[in-house]
KEKE-3310 file (N, C-alpha, C; in steps of 0.2 Angstrom, whole numbers, plus 5000, padded with zeros to 4 digits):
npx = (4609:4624:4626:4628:4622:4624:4640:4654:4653:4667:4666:4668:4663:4651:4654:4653:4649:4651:4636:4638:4655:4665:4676:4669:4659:4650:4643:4643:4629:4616:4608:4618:4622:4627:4627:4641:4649:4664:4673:4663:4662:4677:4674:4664:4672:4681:4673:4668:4656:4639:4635:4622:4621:4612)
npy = (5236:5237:5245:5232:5220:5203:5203:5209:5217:5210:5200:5195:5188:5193:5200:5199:5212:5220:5227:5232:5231:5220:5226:5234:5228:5220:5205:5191:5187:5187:5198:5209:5209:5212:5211:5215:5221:5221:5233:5242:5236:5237:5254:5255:5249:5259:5271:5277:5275:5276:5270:5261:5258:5248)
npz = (5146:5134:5118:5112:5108:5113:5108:5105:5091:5086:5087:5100:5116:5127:5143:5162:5173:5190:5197:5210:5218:5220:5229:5235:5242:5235:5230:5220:5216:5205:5203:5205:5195:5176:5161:5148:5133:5130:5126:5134:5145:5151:5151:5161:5170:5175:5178:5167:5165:5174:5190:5190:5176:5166)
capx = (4613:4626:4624:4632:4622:4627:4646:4655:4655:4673:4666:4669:4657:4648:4657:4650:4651:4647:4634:4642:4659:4668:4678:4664:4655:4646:4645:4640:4624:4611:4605:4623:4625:4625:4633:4641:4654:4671:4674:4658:4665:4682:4675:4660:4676:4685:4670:4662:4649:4635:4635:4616:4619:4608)
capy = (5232:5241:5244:5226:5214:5195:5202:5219:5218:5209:5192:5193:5187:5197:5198:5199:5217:5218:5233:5233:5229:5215:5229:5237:5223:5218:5198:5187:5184:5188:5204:5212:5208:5217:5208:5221:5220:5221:5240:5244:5234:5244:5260:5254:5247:5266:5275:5279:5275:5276:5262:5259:5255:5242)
capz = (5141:5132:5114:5106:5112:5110:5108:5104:5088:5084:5088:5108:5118:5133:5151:5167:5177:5195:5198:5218:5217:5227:5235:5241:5248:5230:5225:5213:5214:5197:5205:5207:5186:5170:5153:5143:5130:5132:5126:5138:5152:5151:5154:5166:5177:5173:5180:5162:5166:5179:5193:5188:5170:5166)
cpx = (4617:4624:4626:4630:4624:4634:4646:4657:4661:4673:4668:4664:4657:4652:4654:4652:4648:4645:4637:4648:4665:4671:4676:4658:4650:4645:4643:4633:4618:4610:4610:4627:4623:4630:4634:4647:4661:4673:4669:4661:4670:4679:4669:4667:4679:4682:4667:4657:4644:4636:4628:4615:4617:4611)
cpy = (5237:5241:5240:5222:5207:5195:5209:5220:5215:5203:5190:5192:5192:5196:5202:5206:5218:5225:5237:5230:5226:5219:5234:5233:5220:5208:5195:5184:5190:5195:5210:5211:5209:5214:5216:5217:5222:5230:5243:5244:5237:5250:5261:5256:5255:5271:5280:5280:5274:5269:5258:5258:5250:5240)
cpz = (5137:5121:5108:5108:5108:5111:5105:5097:5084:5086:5096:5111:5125:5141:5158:5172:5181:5196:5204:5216:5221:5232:5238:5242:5243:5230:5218:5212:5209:5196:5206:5198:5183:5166:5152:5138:5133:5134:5132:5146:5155:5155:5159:5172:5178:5175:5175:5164:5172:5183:5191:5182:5170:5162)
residu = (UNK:UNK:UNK:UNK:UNK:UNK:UNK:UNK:UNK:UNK:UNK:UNK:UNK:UNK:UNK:UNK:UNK:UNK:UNK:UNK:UNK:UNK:UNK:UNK:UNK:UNK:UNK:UNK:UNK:UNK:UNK:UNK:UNK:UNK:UNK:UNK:UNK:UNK:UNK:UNK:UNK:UNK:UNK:UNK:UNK:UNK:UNK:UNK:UNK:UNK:UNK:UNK:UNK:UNK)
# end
């Protein structure tokens, strides 16, 4: 989880980041997902961060 949980801080709620990524063969189910907040989720999708962030 990253470190805002509930929301990032500015009243946005949590969104869904796939740890496999649809374009590499990832889907949607529970064990392929990790909340983060917005700014988190940003620099997950940008290569920030680890694919194994939990």
């Amino acid at each position: 989880m990253c470190g805002h949980p509930g929301d990032d801080g500015k009243g946005r709620g949590l969104m869904q980041a796939h740890l496999v990524p649809h374009s590499e063969g990832g889907d949607d189910n529970a064990n392929n997902i990790v909340l983060l907040c917005r700014t988190c989720h940003a620099k997950y999708d940008a290569g920030q961060r680890h694919r194994s962030h939990p």
